[in-house]
N, C-alpha and C positions, 0 to 999 in steps of 0.2 A: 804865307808863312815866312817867302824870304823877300826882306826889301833891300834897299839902297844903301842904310847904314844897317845892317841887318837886326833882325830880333828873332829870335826862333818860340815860337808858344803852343805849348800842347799841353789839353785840361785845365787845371788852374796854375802853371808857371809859366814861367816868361826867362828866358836867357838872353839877355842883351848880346848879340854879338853875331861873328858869322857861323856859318852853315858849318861846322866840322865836326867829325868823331870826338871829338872833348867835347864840345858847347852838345852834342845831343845826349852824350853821355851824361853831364851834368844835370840833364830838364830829363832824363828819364829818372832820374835819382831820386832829383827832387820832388817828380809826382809820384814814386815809393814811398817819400819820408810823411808827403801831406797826405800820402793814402793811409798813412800808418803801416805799410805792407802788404795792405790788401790790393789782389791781381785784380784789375778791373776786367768790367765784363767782355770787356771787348776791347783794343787796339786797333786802329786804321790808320795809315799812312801813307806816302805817296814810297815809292818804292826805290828814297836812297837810302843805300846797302846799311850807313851808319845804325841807322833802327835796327835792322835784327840785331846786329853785334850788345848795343849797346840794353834791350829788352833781355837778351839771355841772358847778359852780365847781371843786369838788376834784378832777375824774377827766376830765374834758372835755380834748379838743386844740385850742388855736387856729387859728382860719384869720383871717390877712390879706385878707381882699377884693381882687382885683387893681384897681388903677389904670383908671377908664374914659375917662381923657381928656377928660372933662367937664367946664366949669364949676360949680363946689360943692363943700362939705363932701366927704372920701372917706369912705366906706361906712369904721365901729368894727370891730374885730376883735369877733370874737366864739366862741362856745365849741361845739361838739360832741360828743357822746356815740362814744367810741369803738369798735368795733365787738362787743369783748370784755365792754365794760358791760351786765351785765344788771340789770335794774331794775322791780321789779314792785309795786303796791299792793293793801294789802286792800280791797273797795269792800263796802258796808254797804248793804244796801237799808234801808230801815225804812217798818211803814205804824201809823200811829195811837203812834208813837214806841216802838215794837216791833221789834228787827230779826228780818224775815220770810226773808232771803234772805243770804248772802257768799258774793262773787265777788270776784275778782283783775283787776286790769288792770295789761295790761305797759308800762312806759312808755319804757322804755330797752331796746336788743333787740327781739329777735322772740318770739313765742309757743315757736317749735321751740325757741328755744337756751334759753327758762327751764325750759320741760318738759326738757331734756337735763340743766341744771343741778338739776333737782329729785329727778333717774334717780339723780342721784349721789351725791344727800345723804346723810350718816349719822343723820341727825338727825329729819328733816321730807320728807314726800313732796307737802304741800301748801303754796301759798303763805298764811301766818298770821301771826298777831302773837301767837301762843301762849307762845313761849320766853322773850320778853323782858316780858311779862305775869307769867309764872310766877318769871321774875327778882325782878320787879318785889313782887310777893307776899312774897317770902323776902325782901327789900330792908328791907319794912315788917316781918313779922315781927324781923327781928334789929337792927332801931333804932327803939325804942320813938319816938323822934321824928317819924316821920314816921308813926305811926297817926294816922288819921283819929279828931276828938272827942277827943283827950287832954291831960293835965295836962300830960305830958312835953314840949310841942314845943321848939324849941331859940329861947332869948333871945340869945343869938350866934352873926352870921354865919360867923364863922370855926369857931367850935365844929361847926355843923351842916355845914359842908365837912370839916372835921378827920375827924367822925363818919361820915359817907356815905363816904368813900375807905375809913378805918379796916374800919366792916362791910362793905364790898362785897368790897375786896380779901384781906382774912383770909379772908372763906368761900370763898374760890377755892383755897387754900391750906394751911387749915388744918381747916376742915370735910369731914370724909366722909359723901360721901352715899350713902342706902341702896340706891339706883337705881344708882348708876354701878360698883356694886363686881362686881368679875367672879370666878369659879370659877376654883380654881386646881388643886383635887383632889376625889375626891367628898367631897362635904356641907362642903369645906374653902373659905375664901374671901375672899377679897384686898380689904380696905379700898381706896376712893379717890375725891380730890377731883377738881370739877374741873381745876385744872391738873394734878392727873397724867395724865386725859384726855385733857389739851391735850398732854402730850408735854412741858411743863416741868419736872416735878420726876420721880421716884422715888419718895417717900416722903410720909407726912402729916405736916406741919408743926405741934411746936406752938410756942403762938403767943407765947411766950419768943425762939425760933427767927425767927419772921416777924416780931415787933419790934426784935432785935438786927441784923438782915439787913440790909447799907446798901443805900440805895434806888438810891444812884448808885454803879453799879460803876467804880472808877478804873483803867486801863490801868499 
Protein backbone atom coordinates (compact mmCIF):
# COMPACT_ATOMS: atom_id res chain seq x y z
CA UNK A 1 0.00 0.00 0.00
CA UNK A 2 3.03 2.42 0.76
CA UNK A 3 5.91 2.69 -1.60
CA UNK A 4 8.93 4.83 -2.30
CA UNK A 5 7.11 7.53 -4.38
CA UNK A 6 4.09 6.64 -2.67
CA UNK A 7 0.45 5.61 -4.00
CA UNK A 8 -2.16 4.81 -1.55
CA UNK A 9 -5.11 2.15 -3.33
CA UNK A 10 -8.07 0.78 -1.69
CA UNK A 11 -10.94 -1.09 -3.84
CA UNK A 12 -11.07 0.40 -7.08
CA UNK A 13 -9.09 3.95 -6.40
CA UNK A 14 -5.72 4.88 -6.47
CA UNK A 15 -4.29 8.39 -4.86
CA UNK A 16 -1.13 9.05 -6.16
CA UNK A 17 0.80 10.39 -3.40
CA UNK A 18 1.91 10.05 0.22
CA UNK A 19 0.53 8.38 3.35
CA UNK A 20 -1.59 11.35 5.04
CA UNK A 21 -4.91 12.38 6.54
CA UNK A 22 -5.85 14.31 3.22
CA UNK A 23 -4.54 11.69 0.62
CA UNK A 24 -6.76 8.98 2.78
CA UNK A 25 -9.43 11.09 3.16
CA UNK A 26 -9.51 11.83 -0.51
CA UNK A 27 -9.53 7.66 -1.64
CA UNK A 28 -12.06 7.14 1.09
CA UNK A 29 -14.30 9.76 -0.73
CA UNK A 30 -13.72 8.51 -3.84
CA UNK A 31 -14.75 4.83 -3.17
CA UNK A 32 -18.06 6.60 -1.69
CA UNK A 33 -18.58 8.41 -5.08
CA UNK A 34 -17.72 5.01 -7.35
CA UNK A 35 -19.78 3.14 -4.64
CA UNK A 36 -22.66 5.50 -5.35
CA UNK A 37 -22.83 5.76 -1.44
CA UNK A 38 -23.35 2.51 -0.70
CA UNK A 39 -21.35 1.12 2.80
CA UNK A 40 -19.61 -1.72 1.69
CA UNK A 41 -19.79 -5.01 3.36
CA UNK A 42 -16.81 -4.83 4.98
CA UNK A 43 -13.78 -2.40 5.61
CA UNK A 44 -10.21 -3.88 6.59
CA UNK A 45 -7.21 -1.96 7.17
CA UNK A 46 -4.01 -1.95 8.75
CA UNK A 47 -4.45 0.11 11.80
CA UNK A 48 -3.23 3.95 10.84
CA UNK A 49 -5.41 6.15 12.87
CA UNK A 50 -6.16 8.22 9.52
CA UNK A 51 -8.91 5.46 8.45
CA UNK A 52 -11.19 5.71 11.20
CA UNK A 53 -11.34 9.57 11.13
CA UNK A 54 -11.45 9.63 7.58
CA UNK A 55 -14.53 6.31 7.35
CA UNK A 56 -16.72 8.37 9.77
CA UNK A 57 -16.30 11.56 7.97
CA UNK A 58 -17.36 9.72 4.71
CA UNK A 59 -20.27 7.09 5.93
CA UNK A 60 -21.12 8.42 9.44
CA UNK A 61 -24.93 10.18 10.10
CA UNK A 62 -25.07 13.42 11.91
CA UNK A 63 -26.69 14.02 14.97
CA UNK A 64 -27.79 17.55 16.21
CA UNK A 65 -27.41 17.49 20.01
CA UNK A 66 -30.74 18.71 21.28
CA UNK A 67 -30.94 22.17 22.89
CA UNK A 68 -30.33 22.13 26.93
CA UNK A 69 -31.50 25.43 27.87
CA UNK A 70 -28.38 26.23 29.23
CA UNK A 71 -26.16 29.11 29.43
CA UNK A 72 -23.25 28.41 26.78
CA UNK A 73 -21.73 27.43 23.61
CA UNK A 74 -24.57 24.46 22.26
CA UNK A 75 -22.90 21.03 22.12
CA UNK A 76 -21.16 20.72 17.51
CA UNK A 77 -22.86 18.29 15.66
CA UNK A 78 -21.11 15.47 15.33
CA UNK A 79 -20.86 12.18 13.42
CA UNK A 80 -21.84 8.41 14.04
CA UNK A 81 -21.01 5.16 12.74
CA UNK A 82 -24.16 3.70 11.25
CA UNK A 83 -25.33 0.50 12.07
CA UNK A 84 -24.73 -1.18 8.64
CA UNK A 85 -20.84 0.03 9.02
CA UNK A 86 -18.73 -2.63 9.40
CA UNK A 87 -15.08 -1.81 10.14
CA UNK A 88 -12.36 -3.94 11.33
CA UNK A 89 -8.25 -3.60 11.66
CA UNK A 90 -5.41 -5.67 11.38
CA UNK A 91 -3.46 -5.42 14.97
CA UNK A 92 0.21 -6.61 14.83
CA UNK A 93 1.77 -7.83 17.82
CA UNK A 94 5.53 -7.57 17.59
CA UNK A 95 8.34 -8.71 20.39
CA UNK A 96 12.08 -7.78 19.62
CA UNK A 97 10.64 -6.11 16.18
CA UNK A 98 9.43 -9.46 14.98
CA UNK A 99 5.65 -9.81 14.48
CA UNK A 100 5.03 -12.90 16.82
CA UNK A 101 1.19 -12.74 16.67
CA UNK A 102 -1.98 -10.96 14.09
CA UNK A 103 -5.12 -10.16 15.34
CA UNK A 104 -8.09 -8.06 14.06
CA UNK A 105 -10.02 -5.45 16.11
CA UNK A 106 -13.33 -4.33 15.16
CA UNK A 107 -13.87 -0.93 15.35
CA UNK A 108 -17.06 0.01 13.77
CA UNK A 109 -19.90 -2.78 14.17
CA UNK A 110 -19.90 -5.75 16.23
CA UNK A 111 -17.63 -8.83 16.24
CA UNK A 112 -21.22 -11.13 14.98
CA UNK A 113 -21.87 -8.77 12.01
CA UNK A 114 -17.97 -8.82 10.74
CA UNK A 115 -17.89 -12.71 11.20
CA UNK A 116 -21.37 -12.74 8.98
CA UNK A 117 -19.63 -10.43 6.64
CA UNK A 118 -16.58 -12.58 6.49
CA UNK A 119 -19.37 -16.02 5.99
CA UNK A 120 -20.01 -14.18 2.75
CA UNK A 121 -16.85 -13.22 1.25
CA UNK A 122 -15.83 -14.47 -2.06
CA UNK A 123 -12.54 -13.53 -1.61
CA UNK A 124 -11.18 -13.76 2.23
CA UNK A 125 -12.45 -15.72 5.13
CA UNK A 126 -10.00 -13.75 7.38
CA UNK A 127 -9.64 -10.11 8.32
CA UNK A 128 -5.98 -9.19 6.34
CA UNK A 129 -4.29 -6.76 4.35
CA UNK A 130 -3.19 -9.47 2.02
CA UNK A 131 -5.16 -8.31 -1.15
CA UNK A 132 -4.17 -4.89 -1.34
CA UNK A 133 -0.44 -5.94 -0.34
CA UNK A 134 -0.59 -8.35 -3.39
CA UNK A 135 -2.04 -5.37 -5.26
CA UNK A 136 0.39 -3.49 -4.16
CA UNK A 137 3.28 -6.16 -5.44
CA UNK A 138 1.93 -6.25 -9.07
CA UNK A 139 1.55 -2.25 -8.83
CA UNK A 140 5.59 -2.34 -8.36
CA UNK A 141 6.14 -4.97 -10.64
CA UNK A 142 4.43 -3.21 -13.73
CA UNK A 143 5.81 0.38 -13.13
CA UNK A 144 9.32 0.18 -12.88
CA UNK A 145 9.01 3.41 -10.99
CA UNK A 146 8.11 2.68 -8.15
CA UNK A 147 10.68 -0.25 -7.36
CA UNK A 148 12.56 0.24 -4.48
CA UNK A 149 16.78 1.20 -5.24
CA UNK A 150 16.11 2.13 -9.03
CA UNK A 151 17.40 4.19 -11.63
CA UNK A 152 13.88 4.48 -13.02
CA UNK A 153 12.02 6.57 -10.32
CA UNK A 154 9.85 9.24 -11.86
CA UNK A 155 11.49 13.13 -12.20
CA UNK A 156 7.77 14.45 -12.92
CA UNK A 157 5.05 14.71 -10.77
CA UNK A 158 2.48 14.64 -13.27
CA UNK A 159 4.31 11.93 -15.27
CA UNK A 160 4.31 9.55 -12.12
CA UNK A 161 0.41 10.19 -11.62
CA UNK A 162 -0.15 9.79 -15.40
CA UNK A 163 1.81 6.38 -14.88
CA UNK A 164 0.12 4.94 -11.53
CA UNK A 165 -3.60 5.44 -13.19
CA UNK A 166 -2.10 4.33 -16.64
CA UNK A 167 -0.66 0.77 -14.88
CA UNK A 168 -3.10 0.23 -12.40
CA UNK A 169 -6.21 0.66 -14.54
CA UNK A 170 -5.03 -1.25 -17.82
CA UNK A 171 -4.22 -4.35 -15.51
CA UNK A 172 -7.69 -4.33 -14.49
CA UNK A 173 -8.69 -4.57 -18.09
CA UNK A 174 -6.41 -5.56 -20.12
CA UNK A 175 -4.36 -8.17 -18.32
CA UNK A 176 -5.54 -11.86 -17.83
CA UNK A 177 -4.70 -13.47 -14.86
CA UNK A 178 -3.81 -16.89 -14.50
CA UNK A 179 -5.69 -17.41 -11.21
CA UNK A 180 -9.01 -15.85 -12.12
CA UNK A 181 -9.63 -17.86 -15.33
CA UNK A 182 -12.24 -20.38 -15.06
CA UNK A 183 -13.15 -23.80 -17.03
CA UNK A 184 -15.38 -23.72 -19.58
CA UNK A 185 -15.14 -27.36 -21.04
CA UNK A 186 -12.79 -30.24 -20.02
CA UNK A 187 -9.14 -29.23 -20.26
CA UNK A 188 -10.90 -26.06 -22.26
CA UNK A 189 -10.52 -22.65 -20.50
CA UNK A 190 -11.73 -19.11 -20.43
CA UNK A 191 -9.21 -16.18 -20.16
CA UNK A 192 -10.01 -13.24 -17.46
CA UNK A 193 -9.33 -10.03 -16.05
CA UNK A 194 -10.18 -8.58 -13.18
CA UNK A 195 -12.89 -6.50 -14.37
CA UNK A 196 -14.46 -9.27 -16.12
CA UNK A 197 -14.62 -10.60 -12.37
CA UNK A 198 -15.95 -7.61 -11.41
CA UNK A 199 -18.96 -8.07 -13.94
CA UNK A 200 -17.64 -5.02 -16.09
CA UNK A 201 -16.70 -6.20 -19.27
CA UNK A 202 -17.09 -9.49 -21.37
CA UNK A 203 -13.96 -9.66 -22.92
CA UNK A 204 -10.08 -8.94 -22.56
CA UNK A 205 -9.20 -5.67 -23.69
CA UNK A 206 -6.29 -4.75 -25.59
CA UNK A 207 -4.88 -1.94 -24.80
CA UNK A 208 -5.38 -0.12 -28.29
CA UNK A 209 -9.15 -0.73 -27.10
CA UNK A 210 -8.49 0.65 -23.34
CA UNK A 211 -6.58 3.81 -24.70
CA UNK A 212 -9.13 4.79 -27.41
CA UNK A 213 -12.09 4.10 -24.71
CA UNK A 214 -13.40 7.78 -23.58
CA UNK A 215 -12.98 8.01 -20.09
CA UNK A 216 -15.94 10.30 -19.74
CA UNK A 217 -19.04 8.67 -21.09
CA UNK A 218 -21.47 11.56 -22.74
CA UNK A 219 -25.25 10.96 -22.53
Amino acid sequence: MWVSIPSIAWCSSVVPGKRTAENVQQLVNDVKQRMAGRIPNLITTDEYRAYETAILEAYGQEVLPARTGRPGRPQSPYKVPPKRLKYATVHKTREKGRVVKIDFRVIFGTLVAVAAALKKSRVSKAINTALVERHNGTDRNRNARKVRKSYCFSKDWDVHQAMTYFTMYSYNFCWAVRTLREEVANGQWRQRTPAMVAGLTDHVWPVAEWLAHPSVQRL
